[in-house]
N, C-alpha and C positions, 0 to 999 in steps of 0.2 A: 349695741348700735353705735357706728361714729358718725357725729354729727358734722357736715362740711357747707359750708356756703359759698355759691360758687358765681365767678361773674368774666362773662367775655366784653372785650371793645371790639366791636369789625370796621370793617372799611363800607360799609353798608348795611342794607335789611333783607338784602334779597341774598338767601339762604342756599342758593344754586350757583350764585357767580362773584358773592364779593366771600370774603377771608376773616378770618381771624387773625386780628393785631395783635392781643393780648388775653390773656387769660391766667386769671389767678383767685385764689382759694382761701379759706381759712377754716381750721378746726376748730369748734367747739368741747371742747373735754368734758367729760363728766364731771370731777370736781370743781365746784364753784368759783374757787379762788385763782383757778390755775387758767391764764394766759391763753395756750393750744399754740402751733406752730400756724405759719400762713407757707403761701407759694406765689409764688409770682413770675411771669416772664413777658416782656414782650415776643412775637413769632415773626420771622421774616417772610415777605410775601412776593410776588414780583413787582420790581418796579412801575410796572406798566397798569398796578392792581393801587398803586399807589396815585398815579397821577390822574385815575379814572375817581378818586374819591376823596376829593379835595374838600366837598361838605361835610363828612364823615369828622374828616381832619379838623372841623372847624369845634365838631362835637369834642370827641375824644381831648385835644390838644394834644398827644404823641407827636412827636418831631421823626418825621422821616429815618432819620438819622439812628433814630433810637431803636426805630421798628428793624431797617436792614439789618440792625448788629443781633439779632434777637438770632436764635436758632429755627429751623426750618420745621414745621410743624409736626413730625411725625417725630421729631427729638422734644420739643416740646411736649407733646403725650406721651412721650415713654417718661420722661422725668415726673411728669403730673400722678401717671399712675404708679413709678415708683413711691413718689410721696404718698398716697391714698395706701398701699399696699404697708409700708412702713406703721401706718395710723392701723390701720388693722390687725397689723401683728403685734403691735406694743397692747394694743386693746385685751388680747389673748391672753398676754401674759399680766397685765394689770388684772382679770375679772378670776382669773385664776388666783392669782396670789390673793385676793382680798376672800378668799371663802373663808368663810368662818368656821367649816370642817376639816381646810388644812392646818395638820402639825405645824408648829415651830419647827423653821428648819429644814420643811419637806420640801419638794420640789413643786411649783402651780400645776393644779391639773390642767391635761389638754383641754380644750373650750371647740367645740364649733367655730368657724371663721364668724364674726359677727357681721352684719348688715351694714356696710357705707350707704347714707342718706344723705342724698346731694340735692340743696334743697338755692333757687335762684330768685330773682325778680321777672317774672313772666319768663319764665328760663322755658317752661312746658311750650310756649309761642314760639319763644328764638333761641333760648342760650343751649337748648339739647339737641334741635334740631340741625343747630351751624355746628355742632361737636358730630354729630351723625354725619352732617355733607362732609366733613373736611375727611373724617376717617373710611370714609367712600371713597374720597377725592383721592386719595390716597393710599388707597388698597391695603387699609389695616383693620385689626380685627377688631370686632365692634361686639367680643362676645364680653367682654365688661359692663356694656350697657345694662344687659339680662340679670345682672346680680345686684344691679343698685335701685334702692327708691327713691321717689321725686317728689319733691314739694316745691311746689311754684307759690312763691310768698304774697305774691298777688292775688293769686284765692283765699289768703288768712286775711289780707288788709281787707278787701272789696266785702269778706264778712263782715268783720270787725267794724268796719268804718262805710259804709253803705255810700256816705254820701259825701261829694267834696272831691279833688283830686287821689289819686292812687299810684301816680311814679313817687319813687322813692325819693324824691327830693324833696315834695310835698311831705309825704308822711314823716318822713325826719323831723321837717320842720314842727310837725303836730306832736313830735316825741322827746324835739330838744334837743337831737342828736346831730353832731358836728360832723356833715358828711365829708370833710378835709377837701382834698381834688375830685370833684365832682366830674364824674365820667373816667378814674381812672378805674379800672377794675380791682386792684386790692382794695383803694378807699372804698369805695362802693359795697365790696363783701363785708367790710369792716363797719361803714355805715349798719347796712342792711342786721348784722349780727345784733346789734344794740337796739335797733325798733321792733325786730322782731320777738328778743329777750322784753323791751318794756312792754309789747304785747302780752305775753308770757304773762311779765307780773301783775299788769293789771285785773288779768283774768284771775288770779291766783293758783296759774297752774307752774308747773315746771316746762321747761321751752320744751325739752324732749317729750311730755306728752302734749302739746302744742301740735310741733309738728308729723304726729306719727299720727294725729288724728287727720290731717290733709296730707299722708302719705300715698302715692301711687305706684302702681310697678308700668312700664312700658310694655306697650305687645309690639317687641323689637322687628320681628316678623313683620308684618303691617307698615312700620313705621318704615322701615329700610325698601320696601316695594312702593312705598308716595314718596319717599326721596329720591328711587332711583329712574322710576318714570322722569319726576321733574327735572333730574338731571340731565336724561337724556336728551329732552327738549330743547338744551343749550342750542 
């Protein structure tokens, strides 16, 4: 399984008409010590998607300026899933080479593709469903969705912590952990990675059976027929 954490900024909440500013990611590795790559991108939107969401602006703090330069969102998802695809195929050849029944010397056996587990902050609410509208919006293929699980980190906090606030900035705070720029999306993934790991250890479990116990699959099918009514609606 690769573990990713994943986190968008929009230009709103409403799922059918505002955008995606930004999006970006961070792997989890399997070995403890080792770092994992991140992703990052601002996305460009229309201007006109821009000066309709100045409060947004007020959250995020992205500079206009930063978002136009950013690539246009269907270049953005091709790059994101190249990176996901990348993390998966090195996965293959990592689980392979560490058997303990290959020779010195031999070549890794083939593996099954493993399992990407993309796991957000209330992501099940808004951060999969604004990823569903934009590749509707945009007439791309949404059969990636079908192969990955979900864990909305907000269902492990609201266990764990029943009572008291549950945004991430809260619970950081309860964990210690230095959310850097709050509300940009890689600090946030990178936040998020650390309270849910000290979740982890409190419990004394390992974070991968942490979150593979609040793992879900989507019924893509269903989900893409309530977004595409809502969308129609525009």
């Amino acid at each position: 399984m690769v573990t990713v954490f994943l986190d968008l900024e929009t230009s709103g909440t409403d799922v059918t008409k505002d955008r995606i500013v930004e999006l970006a990611a961070t792997h989890v590795p399997n070995q403890w010590n080792a770092m994992g790559s991140n992703f990052s991108t601002t996305i460009c939107v229309p201007p006109t998607v821009l000066e309709e969401s100045q409060d947004a602006a007020l959250v995020h703090g992205i500079p206009d300026e930063e978002i136009i330069q950013g690539p246009l969102f269907p270049e953005a998802w091709s790059r994101f899933l190249h990176w996901v695809d990348a993390l998966l195929n090195y996965a293959v050849v990592e689980e392979g080479a560490s058997d303990s029944d290959v020779e010195e010397g031999s070549l890794p056996q083939i593996r099954d593709h493993p399992i990407l587990l993309l796991a957000g902050h209330n992501s099940i609410g808004f951060d999969f469903p604004f990823l569903l509208c934009e590749t509707i919006r945009h007439s791309l293929s949404t059969a990636p969705f079908a192969d990955w699980l979900y864990v909305d980190t907000l269902h492990i906090s609201r266990c764990l912590l029943p009572h008291g606030c549950n945004k991430l900035q809260c619970i950081s705070l309860r964990f210690c952990v230095d959310t850097g720029r709050a509300h940009r999306a890689l600090d946030d993934c990178l936040a998020l990675r650390r309270v849910v790991e000290s979740m982890a250890q409190s419990l004394d479990v390992p974070l991968a059976a942490l979150l593979k116990h609040f793992a879900v699959e989507v019924d893509l099918a269903s989900s893409l027929a309530q977004l595409s009514v809502l969308m129609d609606q525009i």
